[in-house]
C-alpha positions in Angstrom: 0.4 -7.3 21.3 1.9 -10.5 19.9 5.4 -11.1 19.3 5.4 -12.4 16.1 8.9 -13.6 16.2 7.2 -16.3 18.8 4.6 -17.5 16.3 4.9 -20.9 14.1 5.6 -19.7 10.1 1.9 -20.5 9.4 0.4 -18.6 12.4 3.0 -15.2 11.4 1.5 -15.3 8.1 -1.9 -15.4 9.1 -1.1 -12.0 11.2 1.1 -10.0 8.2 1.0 -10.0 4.8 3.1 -8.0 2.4 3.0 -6.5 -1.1 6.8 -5.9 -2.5 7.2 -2.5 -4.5 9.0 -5.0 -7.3 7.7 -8.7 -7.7 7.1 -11.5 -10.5 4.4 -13.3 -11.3 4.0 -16.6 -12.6 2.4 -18.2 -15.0 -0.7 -19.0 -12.7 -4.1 -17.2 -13.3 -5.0 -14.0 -11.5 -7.7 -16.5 -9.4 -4.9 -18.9 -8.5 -2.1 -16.1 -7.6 -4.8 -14.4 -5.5 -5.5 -17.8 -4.0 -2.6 -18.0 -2.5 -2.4 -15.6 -0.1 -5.0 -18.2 1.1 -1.9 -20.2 1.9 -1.5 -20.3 5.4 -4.8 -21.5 5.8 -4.5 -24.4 3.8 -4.3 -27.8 5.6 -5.7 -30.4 2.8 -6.2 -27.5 -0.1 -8.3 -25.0 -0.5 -11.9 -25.0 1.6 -15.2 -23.6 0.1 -14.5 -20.8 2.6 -11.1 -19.9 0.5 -12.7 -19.7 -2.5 -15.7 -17.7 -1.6 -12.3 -15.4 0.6 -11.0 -15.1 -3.4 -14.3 -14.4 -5.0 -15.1 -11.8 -2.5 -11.9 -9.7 -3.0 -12.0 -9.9 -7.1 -15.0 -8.5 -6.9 -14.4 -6.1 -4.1 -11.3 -5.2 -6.1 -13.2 -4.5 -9.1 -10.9 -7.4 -10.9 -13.4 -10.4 -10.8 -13.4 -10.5 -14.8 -9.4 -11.0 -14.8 -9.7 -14.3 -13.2 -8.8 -16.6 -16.0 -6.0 -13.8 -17.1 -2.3 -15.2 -17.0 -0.6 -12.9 -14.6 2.3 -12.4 -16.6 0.2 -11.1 -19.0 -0.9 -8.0 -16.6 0.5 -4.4 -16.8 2.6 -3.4 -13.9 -0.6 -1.5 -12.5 -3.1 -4.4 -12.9 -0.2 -6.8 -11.0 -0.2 -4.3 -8.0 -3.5 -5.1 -8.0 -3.9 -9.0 -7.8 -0.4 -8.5 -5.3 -2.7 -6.4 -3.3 -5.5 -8.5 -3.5 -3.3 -11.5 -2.6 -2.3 -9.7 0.3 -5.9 -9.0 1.5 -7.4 -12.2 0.9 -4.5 -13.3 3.1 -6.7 -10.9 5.8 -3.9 -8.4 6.3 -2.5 -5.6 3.9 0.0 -3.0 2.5 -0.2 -0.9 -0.8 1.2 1.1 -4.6 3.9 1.3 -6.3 3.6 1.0 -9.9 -0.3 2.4 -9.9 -0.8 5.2 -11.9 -2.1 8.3 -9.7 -5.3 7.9 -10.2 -5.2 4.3 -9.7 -3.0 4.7 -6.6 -5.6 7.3 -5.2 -8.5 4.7 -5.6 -6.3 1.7 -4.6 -5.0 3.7 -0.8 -8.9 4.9 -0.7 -10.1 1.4 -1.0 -7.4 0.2 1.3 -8.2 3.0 3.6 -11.9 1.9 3.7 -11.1 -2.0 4.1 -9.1 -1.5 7.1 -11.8 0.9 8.8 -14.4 -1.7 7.9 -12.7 -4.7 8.7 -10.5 -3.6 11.4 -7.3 -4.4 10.4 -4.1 -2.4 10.7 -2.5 -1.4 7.1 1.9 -0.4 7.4 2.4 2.2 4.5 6.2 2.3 3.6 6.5 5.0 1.0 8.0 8.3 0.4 5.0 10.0 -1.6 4.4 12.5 1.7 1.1 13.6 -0.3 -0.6 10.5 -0.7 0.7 9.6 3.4 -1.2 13.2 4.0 -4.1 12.0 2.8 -4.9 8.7 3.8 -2.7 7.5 6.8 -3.6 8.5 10.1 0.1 8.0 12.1 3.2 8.4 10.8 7.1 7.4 11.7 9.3 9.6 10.5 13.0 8.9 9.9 15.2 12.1 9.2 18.4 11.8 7.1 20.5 11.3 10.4 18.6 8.5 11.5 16.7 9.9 14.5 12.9 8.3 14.4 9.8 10.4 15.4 6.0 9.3 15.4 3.3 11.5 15.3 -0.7 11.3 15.0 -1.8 12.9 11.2 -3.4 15.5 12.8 -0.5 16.6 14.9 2.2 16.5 11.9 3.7 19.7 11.6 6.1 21.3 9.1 8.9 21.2 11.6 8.5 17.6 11.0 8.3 17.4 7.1 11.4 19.8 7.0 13.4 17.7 9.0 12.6 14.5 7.6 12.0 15.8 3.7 13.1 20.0 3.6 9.7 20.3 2.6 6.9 22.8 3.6 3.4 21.6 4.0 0.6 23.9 2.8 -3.4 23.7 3.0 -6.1 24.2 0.8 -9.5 24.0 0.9 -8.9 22.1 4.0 -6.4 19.2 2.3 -2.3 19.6 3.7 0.2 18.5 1.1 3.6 18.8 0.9 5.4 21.3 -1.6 9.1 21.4 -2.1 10.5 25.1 -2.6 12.5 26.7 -4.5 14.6 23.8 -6.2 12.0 23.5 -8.7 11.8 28.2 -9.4 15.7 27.4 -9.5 15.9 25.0 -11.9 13.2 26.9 -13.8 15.2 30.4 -13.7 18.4 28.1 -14.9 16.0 26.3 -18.2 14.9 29.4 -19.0 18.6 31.0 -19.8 20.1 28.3 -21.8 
């Protein structure tokens, strides 16, 4: 591996790239904020080979005809989006909050796909165990008193998930998910008398 706290500013951002759960946009288009995740590659501007980077991940994205769009203008969704297509084009990754669930299904299957095709590694920080069940295939744990486990997707157990969540993990039709017991039939029990 590289330590990256040895590499030059430009040469670190050309090896990690990161999409912020809360972020603003400016006033730029969706083509120029996307753009510049190009930025540590610029010497002179942007190159032809920038450019056609940009085009390539609009379009890949499904976003191409948001180009001219002033990114302020976007829903919280549609800026996770260009963020993660900013974060792409910079030719690493990360992921989803503010997606809808369908959309955040899509977006983690297309990320999931990019990194197999392109060979890149993708760091997931979230909390949604589910969506981690589904698409990540390692996971670092951290349980409320601070001890830190990793274990391969396939080897995650529900000792694990109860020490890091309390929850229980389930399968159907072959999928694991994670389910969170009777706090829910509590407060349902409790709803129901008042």
């Amino acid at each position: 591996g590289v330590d990256l706290l040895k590499l030059s500013r430009r040469k670190r951002a050309r090896q990690v790239a990161y999409v912020s759960q809360h972020f603003e946009t400016s006033g730029a288009s969706v083509y120029d904020t996307v753009l510049l995740g190009r930025l540590p590659y610029f010497y002179a501007g942007p190159t032809r080979e920038d450019h056609e980077a940009v085009e390539r991940v609009l379009h890949e994205f499904g976003i191409e005809q948001w180009v001219n769009r002033n990114a302020k203008t976007l829903s919280g969704g549609e800026a996770q989006k260009v963020m993660l297509a900013r974060a792409v084009v910079q030719q690493t990754d990360e992921p989803t909050a503010s997606l809808d669930l369908g959309s955040q299904v899509d977006m983690l299957a297309f990320v999931s796909q990019y990194a197999q095709r392109h060979n890149v590694v993708v760091l997931m920080v979230s909390h949604d165990i589910n969506a981690a069940l589904r698409f990540c295939s390692q996971f670092v744990l951290i349980d409320p008193k601070g001890n830190v486990s990793s274990v391969a997707a396939q080897d995650l157990t529900e000792a694990h998930l109860r020490r890091t969540y309390d929850v229980r993990l389930h399968e159907i039709d072959g999928q694991r998910f994670a389910l969170v017991e009777g706090k829910a039939h509590h407060f349902q029990r409790r709803v129901g008398n008042v």
